[in-house]
N, C-alpha and C positions, 0 to 999 in steps of 0.2 A: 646629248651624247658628247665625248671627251672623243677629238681622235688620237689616233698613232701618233705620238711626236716622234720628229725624227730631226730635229733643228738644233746643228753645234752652236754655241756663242761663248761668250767669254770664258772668264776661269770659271773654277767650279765657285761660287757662292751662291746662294740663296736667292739674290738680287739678280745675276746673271740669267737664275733659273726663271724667276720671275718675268722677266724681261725679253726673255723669248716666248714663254708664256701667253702671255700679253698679244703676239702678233702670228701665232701660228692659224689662228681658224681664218682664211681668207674671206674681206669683207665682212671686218668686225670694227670696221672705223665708226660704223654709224650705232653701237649698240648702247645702250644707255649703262651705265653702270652705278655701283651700289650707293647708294644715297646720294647726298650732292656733295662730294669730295671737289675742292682748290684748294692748290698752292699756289693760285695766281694774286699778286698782287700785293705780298708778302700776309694775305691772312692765312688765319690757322684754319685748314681744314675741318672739315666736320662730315660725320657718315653716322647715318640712321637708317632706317629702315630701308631691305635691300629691294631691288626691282625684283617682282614675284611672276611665276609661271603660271600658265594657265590653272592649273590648279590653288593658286593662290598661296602657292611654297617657293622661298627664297630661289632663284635662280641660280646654278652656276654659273657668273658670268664668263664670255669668253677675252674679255678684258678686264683687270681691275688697273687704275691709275697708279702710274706713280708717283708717291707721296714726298715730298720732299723736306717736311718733320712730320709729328705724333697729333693726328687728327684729334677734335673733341669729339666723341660718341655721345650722340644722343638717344638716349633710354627710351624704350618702352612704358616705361615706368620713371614717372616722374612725382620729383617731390609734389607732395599736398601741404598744403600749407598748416590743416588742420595737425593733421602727423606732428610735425614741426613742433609746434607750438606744445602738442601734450610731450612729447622727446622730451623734451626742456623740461621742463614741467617735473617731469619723472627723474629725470638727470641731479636737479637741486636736490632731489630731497635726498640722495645718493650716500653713506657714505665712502669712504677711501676704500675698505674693504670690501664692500656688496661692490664698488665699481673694479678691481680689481678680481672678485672672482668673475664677472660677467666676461671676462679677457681671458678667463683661464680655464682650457681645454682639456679634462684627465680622460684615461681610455677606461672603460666600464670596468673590465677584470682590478682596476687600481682606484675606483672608488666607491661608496654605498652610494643607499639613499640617503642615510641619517648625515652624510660629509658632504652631501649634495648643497642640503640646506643649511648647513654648519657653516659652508665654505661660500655661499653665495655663489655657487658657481654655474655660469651661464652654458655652458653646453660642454657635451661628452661625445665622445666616438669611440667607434667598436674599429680596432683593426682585423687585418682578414685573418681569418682566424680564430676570433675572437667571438664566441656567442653566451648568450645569459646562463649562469649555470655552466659556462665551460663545455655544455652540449653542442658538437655539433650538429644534433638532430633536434635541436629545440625548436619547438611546436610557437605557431603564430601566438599564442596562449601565453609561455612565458616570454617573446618578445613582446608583447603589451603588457604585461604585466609588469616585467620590468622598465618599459617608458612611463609607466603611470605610477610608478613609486618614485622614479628622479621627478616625474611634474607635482607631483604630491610633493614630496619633499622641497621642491624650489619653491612652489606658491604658498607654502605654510610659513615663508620669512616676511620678516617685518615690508621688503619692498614687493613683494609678489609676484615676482620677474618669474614666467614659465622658462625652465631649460627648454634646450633642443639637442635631439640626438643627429648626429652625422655617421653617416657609413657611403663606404666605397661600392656605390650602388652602379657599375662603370661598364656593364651589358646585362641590364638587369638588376633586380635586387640581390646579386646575387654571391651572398654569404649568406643568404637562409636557405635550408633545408625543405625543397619542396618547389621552389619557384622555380619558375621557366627562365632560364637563360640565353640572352640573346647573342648574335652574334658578336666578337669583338669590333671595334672600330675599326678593322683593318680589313672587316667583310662587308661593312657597310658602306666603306669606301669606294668598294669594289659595283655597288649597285649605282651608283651614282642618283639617287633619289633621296634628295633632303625631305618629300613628306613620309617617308620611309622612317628616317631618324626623326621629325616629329614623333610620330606615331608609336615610335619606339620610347621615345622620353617620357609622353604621358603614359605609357602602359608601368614604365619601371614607377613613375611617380603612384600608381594605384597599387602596385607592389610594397610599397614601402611604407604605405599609408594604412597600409596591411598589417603591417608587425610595429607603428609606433615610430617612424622615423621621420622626419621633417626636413631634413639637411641632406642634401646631394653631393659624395665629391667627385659631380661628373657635371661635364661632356672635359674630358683632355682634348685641348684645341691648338696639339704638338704639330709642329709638319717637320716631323722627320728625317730628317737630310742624309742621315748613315744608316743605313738597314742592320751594322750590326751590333745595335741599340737593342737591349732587351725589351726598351717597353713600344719599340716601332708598330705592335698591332696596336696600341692604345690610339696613337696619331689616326685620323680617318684619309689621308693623304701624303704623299710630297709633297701634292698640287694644292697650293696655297688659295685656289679659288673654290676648289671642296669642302678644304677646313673653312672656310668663311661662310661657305652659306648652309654647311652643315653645324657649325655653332651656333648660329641663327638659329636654326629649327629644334636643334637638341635643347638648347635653353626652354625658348616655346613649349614643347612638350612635356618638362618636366615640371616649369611652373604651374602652367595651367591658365586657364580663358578668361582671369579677371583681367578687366583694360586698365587698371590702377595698379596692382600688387599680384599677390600670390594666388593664385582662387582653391576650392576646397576640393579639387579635382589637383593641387601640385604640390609639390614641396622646393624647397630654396634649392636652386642650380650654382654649382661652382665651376667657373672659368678656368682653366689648371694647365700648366705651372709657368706664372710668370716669371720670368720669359727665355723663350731661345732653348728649351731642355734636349727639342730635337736637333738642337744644332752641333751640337760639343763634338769634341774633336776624338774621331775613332769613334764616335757613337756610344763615348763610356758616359753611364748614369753617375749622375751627380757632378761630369766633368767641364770642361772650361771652353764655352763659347766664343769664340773669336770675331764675331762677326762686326760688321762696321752698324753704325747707328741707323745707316739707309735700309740694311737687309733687316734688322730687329724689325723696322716700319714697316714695311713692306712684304716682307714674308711670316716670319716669325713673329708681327703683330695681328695678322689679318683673321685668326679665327676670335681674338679678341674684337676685333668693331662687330664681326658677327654678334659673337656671343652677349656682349653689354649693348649692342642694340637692341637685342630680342628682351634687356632686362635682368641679366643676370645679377644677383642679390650678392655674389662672392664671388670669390679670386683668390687663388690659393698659388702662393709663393712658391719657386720650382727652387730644389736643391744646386742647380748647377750656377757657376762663376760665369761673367762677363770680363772679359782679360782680351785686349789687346793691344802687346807694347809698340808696336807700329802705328798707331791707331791713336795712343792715348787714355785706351781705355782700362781703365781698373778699378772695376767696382768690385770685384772679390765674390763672396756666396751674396746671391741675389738675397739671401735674408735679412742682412743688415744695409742695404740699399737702400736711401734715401730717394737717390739719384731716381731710381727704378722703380719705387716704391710710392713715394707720395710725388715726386715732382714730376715725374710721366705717368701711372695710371693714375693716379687721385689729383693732379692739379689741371694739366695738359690733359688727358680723356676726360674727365670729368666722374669719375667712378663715385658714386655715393654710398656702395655698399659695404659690404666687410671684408677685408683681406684679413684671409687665416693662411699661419703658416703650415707647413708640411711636419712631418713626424719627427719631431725632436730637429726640425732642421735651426731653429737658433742656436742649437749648442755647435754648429760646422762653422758658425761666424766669427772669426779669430777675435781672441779677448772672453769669447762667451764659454756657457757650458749651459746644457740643456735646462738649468732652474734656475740663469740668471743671463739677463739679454737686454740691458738698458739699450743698446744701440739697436734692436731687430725695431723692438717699441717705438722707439725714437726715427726709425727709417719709415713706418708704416703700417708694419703690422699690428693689428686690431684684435683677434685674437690666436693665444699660442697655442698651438697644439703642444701639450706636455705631456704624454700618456703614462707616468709613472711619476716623474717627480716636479709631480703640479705642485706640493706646500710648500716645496722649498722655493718652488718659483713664487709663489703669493706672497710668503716672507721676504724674499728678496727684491720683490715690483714695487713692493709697499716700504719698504726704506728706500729705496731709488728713487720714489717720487717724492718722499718725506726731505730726502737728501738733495733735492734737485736737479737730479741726475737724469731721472723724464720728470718734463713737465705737467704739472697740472692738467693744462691744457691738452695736454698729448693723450690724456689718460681717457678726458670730456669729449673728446671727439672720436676718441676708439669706441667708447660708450654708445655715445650718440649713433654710432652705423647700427651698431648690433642693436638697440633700442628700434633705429628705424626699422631695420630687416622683418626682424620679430613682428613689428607690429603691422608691415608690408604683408608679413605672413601668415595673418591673421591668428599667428600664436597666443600676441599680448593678452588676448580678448575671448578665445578659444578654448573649449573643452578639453580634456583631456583627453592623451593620444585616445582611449580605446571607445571614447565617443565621438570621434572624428569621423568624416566619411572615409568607407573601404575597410576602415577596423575589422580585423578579422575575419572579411572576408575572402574564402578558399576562391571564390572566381578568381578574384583580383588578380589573386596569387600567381596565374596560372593565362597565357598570353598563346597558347599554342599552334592558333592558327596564323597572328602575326608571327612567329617568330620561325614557325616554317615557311611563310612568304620569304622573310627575310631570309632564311639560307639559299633560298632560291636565286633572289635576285644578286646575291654574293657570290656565286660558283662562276669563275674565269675558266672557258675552255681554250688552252695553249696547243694542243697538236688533238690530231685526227685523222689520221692516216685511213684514206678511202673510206670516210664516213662512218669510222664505226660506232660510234655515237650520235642519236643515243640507238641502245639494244633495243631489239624486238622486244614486246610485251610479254611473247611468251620464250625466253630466253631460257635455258640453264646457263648457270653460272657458280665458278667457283671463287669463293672471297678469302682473300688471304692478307697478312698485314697485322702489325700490334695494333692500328689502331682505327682496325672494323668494328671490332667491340668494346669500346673503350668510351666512357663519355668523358674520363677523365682527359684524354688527350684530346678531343674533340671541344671541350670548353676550357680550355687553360688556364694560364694561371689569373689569380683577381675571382676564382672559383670555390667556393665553403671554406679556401686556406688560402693563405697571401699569396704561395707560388703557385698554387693550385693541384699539389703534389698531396699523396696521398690520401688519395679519393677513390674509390670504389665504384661500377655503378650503382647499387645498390644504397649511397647516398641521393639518387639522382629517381625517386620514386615516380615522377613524370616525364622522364625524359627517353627516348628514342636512340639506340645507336645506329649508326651507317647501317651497319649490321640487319639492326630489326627493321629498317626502312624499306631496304632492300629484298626482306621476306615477306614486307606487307605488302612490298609493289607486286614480285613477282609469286608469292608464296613460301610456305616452309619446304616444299618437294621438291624443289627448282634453284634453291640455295645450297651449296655445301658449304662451309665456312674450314677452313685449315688456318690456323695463325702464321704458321712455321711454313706452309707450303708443302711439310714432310707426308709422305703415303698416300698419294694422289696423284690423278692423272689429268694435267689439264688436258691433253688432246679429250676427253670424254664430256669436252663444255663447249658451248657454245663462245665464253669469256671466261675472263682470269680478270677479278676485279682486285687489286690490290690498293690496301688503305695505307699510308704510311706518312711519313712525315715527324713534326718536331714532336718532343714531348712538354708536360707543363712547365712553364717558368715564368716569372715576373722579375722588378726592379733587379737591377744590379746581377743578379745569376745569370739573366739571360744576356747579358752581354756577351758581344765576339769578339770582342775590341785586337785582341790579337791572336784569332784564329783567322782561317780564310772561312769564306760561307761555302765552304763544300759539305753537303749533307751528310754524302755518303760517309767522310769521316769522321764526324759528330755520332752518326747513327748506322753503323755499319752492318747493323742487321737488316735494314730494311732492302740494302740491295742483294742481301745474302738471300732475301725471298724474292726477289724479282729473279738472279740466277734460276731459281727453279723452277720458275715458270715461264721463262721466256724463253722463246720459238720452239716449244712443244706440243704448236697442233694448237693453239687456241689465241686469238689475239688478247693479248695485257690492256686495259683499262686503269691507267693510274691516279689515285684521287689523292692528292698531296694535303697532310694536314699540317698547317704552319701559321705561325703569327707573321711573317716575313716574306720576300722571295728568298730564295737560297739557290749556291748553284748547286743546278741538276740534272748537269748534262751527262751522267752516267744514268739515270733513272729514264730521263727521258727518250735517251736512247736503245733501252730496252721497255721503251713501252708504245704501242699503238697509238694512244689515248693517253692524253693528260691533262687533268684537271687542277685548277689551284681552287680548293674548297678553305683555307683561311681556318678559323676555329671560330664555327658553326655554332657552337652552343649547345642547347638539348635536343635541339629536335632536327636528328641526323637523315629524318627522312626526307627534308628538303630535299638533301644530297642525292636520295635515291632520284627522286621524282623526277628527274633532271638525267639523269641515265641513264631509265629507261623511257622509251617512246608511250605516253600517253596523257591524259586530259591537259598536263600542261604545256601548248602548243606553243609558247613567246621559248620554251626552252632556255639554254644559256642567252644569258643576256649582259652578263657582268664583264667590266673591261678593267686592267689593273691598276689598281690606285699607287703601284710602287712600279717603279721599273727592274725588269727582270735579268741578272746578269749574264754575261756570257761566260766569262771566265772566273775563277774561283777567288780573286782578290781585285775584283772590280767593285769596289768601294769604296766613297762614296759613288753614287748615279744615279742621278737627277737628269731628268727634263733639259732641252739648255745648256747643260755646260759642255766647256772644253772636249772635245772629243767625244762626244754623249753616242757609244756604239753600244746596247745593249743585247741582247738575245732576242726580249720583248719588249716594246717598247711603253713608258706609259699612256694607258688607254688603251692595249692592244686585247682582243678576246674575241675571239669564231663564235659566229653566230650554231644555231642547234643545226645540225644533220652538215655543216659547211667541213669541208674536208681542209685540213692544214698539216704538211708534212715541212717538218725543222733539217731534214736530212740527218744523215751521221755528225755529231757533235764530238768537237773535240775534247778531251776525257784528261788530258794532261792537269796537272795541280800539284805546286809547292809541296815538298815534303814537312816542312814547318809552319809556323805563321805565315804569314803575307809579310815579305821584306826580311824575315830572318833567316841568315844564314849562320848566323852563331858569329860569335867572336871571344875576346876575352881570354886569348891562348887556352892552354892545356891544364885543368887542374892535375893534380901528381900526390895531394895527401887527402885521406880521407879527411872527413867532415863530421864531425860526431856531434851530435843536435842532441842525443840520450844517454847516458852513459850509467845506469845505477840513480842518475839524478840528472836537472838541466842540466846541459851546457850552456854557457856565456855565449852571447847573449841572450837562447832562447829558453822559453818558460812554457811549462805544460799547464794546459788548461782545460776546461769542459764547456760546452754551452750546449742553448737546447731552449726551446720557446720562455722557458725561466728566466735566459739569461744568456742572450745571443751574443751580449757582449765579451762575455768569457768567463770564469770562475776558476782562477787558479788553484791548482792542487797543489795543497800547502804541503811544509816540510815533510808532516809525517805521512804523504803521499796519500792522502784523502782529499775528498771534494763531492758534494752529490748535489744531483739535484731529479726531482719527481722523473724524469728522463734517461736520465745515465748517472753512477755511480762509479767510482774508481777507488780501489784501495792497493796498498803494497801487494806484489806478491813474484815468487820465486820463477825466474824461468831459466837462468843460464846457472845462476847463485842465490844465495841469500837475499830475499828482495830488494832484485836488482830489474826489476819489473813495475808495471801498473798495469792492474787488472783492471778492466771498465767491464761494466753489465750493462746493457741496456734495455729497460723493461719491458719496451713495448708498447708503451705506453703514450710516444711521442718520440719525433726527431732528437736525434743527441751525436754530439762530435767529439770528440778526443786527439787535439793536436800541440802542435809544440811552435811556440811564433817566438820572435824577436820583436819585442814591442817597440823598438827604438824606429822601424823600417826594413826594409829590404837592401837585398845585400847581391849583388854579380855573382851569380852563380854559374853563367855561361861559359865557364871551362870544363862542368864537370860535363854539357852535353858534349863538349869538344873530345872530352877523351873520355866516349863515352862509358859513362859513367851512370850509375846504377842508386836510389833510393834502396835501400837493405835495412831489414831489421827483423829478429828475432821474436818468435810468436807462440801461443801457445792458445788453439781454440778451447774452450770451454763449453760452447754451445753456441754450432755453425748457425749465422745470420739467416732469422726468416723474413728479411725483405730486403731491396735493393742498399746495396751496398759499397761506396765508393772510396778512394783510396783518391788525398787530393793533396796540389799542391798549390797553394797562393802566392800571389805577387803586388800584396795589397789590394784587399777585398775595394771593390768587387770581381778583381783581375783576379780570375784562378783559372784551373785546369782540371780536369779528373778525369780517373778509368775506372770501370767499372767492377771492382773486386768480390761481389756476391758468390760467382759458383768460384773464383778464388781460393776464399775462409771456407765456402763450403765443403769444397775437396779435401783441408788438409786433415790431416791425421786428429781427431779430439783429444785431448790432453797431450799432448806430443810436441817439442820443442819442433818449429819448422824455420826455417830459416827464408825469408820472401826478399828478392831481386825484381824490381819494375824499373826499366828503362828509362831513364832521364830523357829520352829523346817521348817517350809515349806522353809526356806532358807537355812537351816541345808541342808535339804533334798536335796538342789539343788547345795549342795558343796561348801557353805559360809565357811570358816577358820575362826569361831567366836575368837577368839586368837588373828585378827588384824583386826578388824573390824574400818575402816575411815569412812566412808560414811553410818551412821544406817537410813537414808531415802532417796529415789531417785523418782523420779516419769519420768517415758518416755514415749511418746508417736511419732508417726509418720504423724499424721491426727489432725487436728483440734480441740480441745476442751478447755473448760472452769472451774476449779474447784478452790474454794478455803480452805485454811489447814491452820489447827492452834492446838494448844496443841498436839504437836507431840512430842511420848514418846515411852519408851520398859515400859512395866509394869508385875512385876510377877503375875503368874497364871493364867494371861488373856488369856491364850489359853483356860482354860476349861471353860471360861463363854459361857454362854450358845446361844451367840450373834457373840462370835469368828468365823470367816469362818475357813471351812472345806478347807485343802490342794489340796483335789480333784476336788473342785469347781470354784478355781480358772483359767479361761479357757477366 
């Protein structure tokens, strides 16, 4: 058990946090800690295998030492020497092209099999999103069928090297269609049992062994230091002694039982994202870690010594900079890192496996572009992930080493891991995926009774006002909330789609909502379910069970970097259903679904009951089982792996640091039937981001971004899973792609318009950017000042539809414009005013605004825009939409 921290220390770092850490459980001087770590006597540390609990699963300790440099890890899994010798062996007979495609990483949608073998290429991955056949309902059938055409095809070349396929298998297998989904790391955290995540590793490794995949890009062994980081559920903690002994066991689980290598029960584990990604400043993805060298050790190394103690085969390089000019330090994007790369994990730890990078991340390394990265090579990475322009990178790896530019050697030792991994993995030697063990098989696929354990032991009970948790057995109850019924928000994003956006239940053929849990506990008779709250009477229930919380998102979208973490503003329909049922004769039960804490002290002080259930996964009955009173009597048991804020721009908060005054603290969570009242919470919150008050004087001219044609400097574009990069619409005002289409057309004049369609067929955008950067636009909220532009519906949007403005992706803003388009008039010139402050509101960084129009939708629709401008004062015409409206 973790308790309540409640102990201030230094400033806020990592290492402060650690450092308090360290000395909170009284009478922890005598406790052994993980492997045998010194820095006594100027040697190099070294950590292996961690002290185990009675159960024989890595321990959370309640001290880890501090390290004073980069310990060696010692493996699990240690060279053989036979291995070695055949490496080599295989290595000579190599040449420059089979050992270069062994390096190079294409994504399935962007290669065959016949280019498999053509190209010598050593392994593939599916991004999310991504399935064979562009199905996302593809049957176990064609995922084997298509592993066993890239193995066919690799072992039909002169060297006979089997590919391996990698997927983002990161709570489950879960971009296939049919698997049990578990919970994110941020609910695991929350159980604080590593043979839990064991036990979860090897289930996703039988998943995956299912459909033909060998290559894991999990456990993330982030400790997330700013909560308002989009990929903060990925981390399993803040507390840097969870992520270490839960890397441990995740690794464990997913390899599998052999005591040398991989066994036929796992697939290769990856370490991810070296290093510090939960560190960056604002918690922006892909942004610049400050930290000093002791905190990288120390905090932001520690699910590492877990993880490559347990044996991890990979390490996958994280997008974000290491920058600090007080410090010294300036290593730039950890991709082209030497520093970080080979002379601390592969020299200093001792890492003997493969580092792959992240998704086109050597193209963010200054000098490079995504199909050429002499310096990523040269820093340590082994192989590249290039999901689209892998030939031009093979042509370009292969004059760079002709040319001298990577060495030889650089090339032989990249070779050399992936050789070893492979043959670790019993690939080199191995049948083909669909004769492997678990091929095909639907058990496999399908973990239900762990993964309802696992919501269980995930559910944090925060308030309980005179015990009302959990309900009687035989309860009425009424359920309210968008996401009772929703598995889509219930398993987030990293779900059958990268954000997890656009999902159905009805992709989710074995999964369970809150919803159905709750009629299995209590019955169908004894359920009402309302989404809206509207035409109902809670006094006529026993409870008011409301669902609610975040919707899906992953990398980069989900960041809050400069919003505050107030929900209600994010999601303002969810307190618009808690108004309607609160203090009407029935006590509120609120079950918060979120990858994060967020502040909620408007929620929680219209609610009796509150729960933090995290995103659960498939099977929502966990959530019920635990609400209401019956066979399972340990009840809540979860404590919380992040600290909970008090106020709406308390972030960073951490454990430890300076002033550490939270709402809840970490490790704080009410046992089952224990009563806990928060009192009245104060409800006050920032009208804009956290720290803006606008500046930048008074804009006074409009701003015209559209006119008939660009304006200087911005350029109309389209993107869409094709082509997220953008696809300008050329002169004669055309551009398509299988998602959205745009051509001329008339709205005020003679096309002086762009019509877009969007099929339906898949997400697609239509916006106008300044590709040079961002531009100060904080005078037009100063007088305020209005987004305007002219429109004509063609065919009102049938799905979520938002209206957004950037400030260099991944920093944007949005409202939500759906019953917007849908209102206005069809074919009818309408004239639209959105508030410059409604983006404010939503944590725009007016200061670098690139992108001042965006239009997205997910569904099908038709409109077209012309005279698109910001104009001063056009917020108070009398015409402007209200903030609140847009919905």
């Amino acid at each position: 058990m973790i308790r309540p921290f409640a102990r201030p220390g230094a400033r806020r770092s990592g290492l402060a946090v650690l450092a308090s850490l360290a000395v909170l459980s009284a009478g922890s001087a005598g406790i052994p800690s993980a492997g045998a770590e010194t820095s006594a006597g100027g040697r190099q540390p070294v950590v292996g295998k961690p002290a185990l609990d009675s159960r024989g699963c890595a321990r959370v300790e309640r001290k880890l030492p501090t390290l004073s440099e980069w310990p060696r890890v010692k493996s699990r899994i240690e060279k053989d020497r036979s291995y070695e010798k055949r490496v080599a062996k295989i290595l000579a007979g190599m040449t420059l092209a089979e050992k270069v495609g062994q390096m190079t990483q294409p994504e399935i949608a962007a290669i065959t099999p016949a280019e498999v073998g053509q190209y010598f290429i050593g392994s593939v991955l599916n991004g999310g999103g991504s399935w064979p056949g562009r199905d996302k309902h593809a049957t176990r059938k064609a995922w084997l069928d298509l592993a066993d055409a890239y193995w066919n095809a690799s072992v039909a070349t002169r060297a006979k090297i089997p590919v391996i396929w990698g997927i983002d298998a990161v709570h489950g297998n879960n971009n296939v269609y049919g698997t049990t989904v578990f919970p994110h790391n941020i609910g695991l955290g929350a159980a604080q049992d590593p043979c839990l995540v064991r036990d979860i590793g090897a289930a996703t490794a039988r998943q995956m062994r299912a459909t033909g995949q060998e290559w894991a890009f999990a456990p993330t062994v982030a400790v997330p230091l700013d909560d308002r980081w989009g990929r903060t559920y990925e981390g399993f903690s803040e507390d840097p002694r969870i992520t270490r002994a839960y890397g441990y066991e995740a690794v464990k689980g997913l390899q599998g039982r052999h005591p040398r290598g991989i066994g036929q029960d796992g697939v290769i584990a990856t370490a991810k994202h070296f290093i510090g990604d939960g560190g960056t400043i604002k918690g922006v993805d892909q942004g610049v870690n400050p930290a000093s060298e002791a905190e990288m050790i120390n905090v932001h190394g520690q699910g590492y010594y877990g993880a490559l103690a347990a044996g991890a085969q990979s390490v996958m390089v994280s997008f974000n900079s290491w920058k600090n000019a007080d410090l010294g330090i300036d290593e730039g994007k950890l991709h082209g890192s030497k520093r970080a790369v080979d002379d601390i994990l592969k020299r200093k730890m001792g890492f003997d496996g493969i580092v792959v990078s992240d998704w086109n991340g050597v193209g963010q390394v200054a000098g490079c572009t995504n199909a050429s990265c002499a310096q990523a090579v040269n820093a340590g990475v082994d192989v590249v992930m290039v999901p689209n322009d892998w030939k031009a990178f093979i042509t370009n790896t292969i004059a760079q080493v002709e040319s001298g530019a990577i060495p030889v050697a650089r090339v032989d030792d990249a070779v050399t891991r992936i050789l070893r991994v492979k043959l670790r993995a019993g690939v080199l030697d191995g049948p083909r995926p669909s004769r492997r063990a678990f091929a095909g098989s639907a058990g496999a696929m399908e973990s239900r009774k762990l993964a309802r354990e696992a919501v269980r032991r995930s559910q944090v009970l925060l308030k309980n006002n005179g015990g009302v948790l959990p309900l009687a057995a035989d309860s009425k109850v009424l359920v309210v909330g968008k996401s009772a019924d929703s598995l889509q928000n219930q398993t987030g994003g990293w779900t059958l789609t990268w954000q997890g956006t656009g999902n159905v239940n009805a992709d989710f053929p074995n999964g369970t909502t809150i919803l159905g849990g709750l009629r299995e506990t209590l019955g169908e008779a004894d359920v009402t379910f309302s989404e809206t709250g509207d035409g109902v009477d809670p006094s006529a229930y026993d409870a008011v069970v409301a669902v609610i919380g975040e919707t899906p998102y992953a990398e980069g979208v989900g960041d809050l970097a400069r919003r505050t973490l107030e929900s209600a503003r994010i999601y303002p329909g969810d307190l618009a259903v808690l108004d309607k049922v609160t203090g009407r004769g029935a006590p509120v039960v609120t079950v918060y679904v979120s990858g994060r804490p967020l502040w909620v002290n408007k929620e929680l002080n219209r609610s009796d009951a509150f729960v933090a259930a995290w995103l659960p996964g498939t099977e929502g009955g966990g959530v019920a089982d635990l609400l209401v009173r019956g066979e399972h009597r340990d009840g809540y048991t979860g404590r919380l792996p992040y600290s909970w804020p008090k106020s709406a721009c308390q972030s960073p908060l951490n454990a430890g640091a300076e002033g550490y005054d939270p709402l809840f603290p970490l490790g704080y969570g009410l046992r089952d039937g224990q009563s806990g009242s928060v009192g009245t919470l104060d409800e006050t919150a920032p009208p804009f981001g956290c720290g803006e008050q606008g500046g930048g004087g008074e804009a006074s001219e409009e701003l015209e971004i559209f006119n008939r044609t660009d304006i200087a400097p911005y350029r109309s574009l389209i993107g869409s899973p094709e082509n997220w990069g953008g696809t300008e619409i050329g002169p004669d005002g055309q551009a398509a792609h299988a998602e959205i289409g745009v051509v001329p057309s008339d709205v005020n004049v003679q096309q002086d318009g762009l019509k877009a369609t969007w099929t339906g067929t898949g997400p697609g955008q239509l916006y106008l950017q300044n590709p040079a950067g961002g531009t100060d636009l904080r005078g037009y909220l100063n007088a305020k000042g209005a987004l305007v532009f002219d429109t004509i519906v063609h065919r009102p949007p049938a799905a979520r539809t938002v209206l957004s403005v950037h400030c260099v992706y991944p920093c944007f803003s949005e409202v939500v414009a759906t019953s917007l388009f849908q209102g206005l008039p069809a074919g009818t010139r309408s004239t639209v005013k959105i508030p410059v402050a409604c983006f404010a509101a939503g944590g725009l960084d007016l200061e670098v605004v690139n992108t001042p129009f965006l239009v997205y939708t997910e569904g099908a629709f038709s409109a077209s825009f012309a005279n698109v401008r910001w104009v001063p004062q056009a917020a108070d015409d009398p015409d402007a939409k209200q903030c609140e409206d847009l919905t």
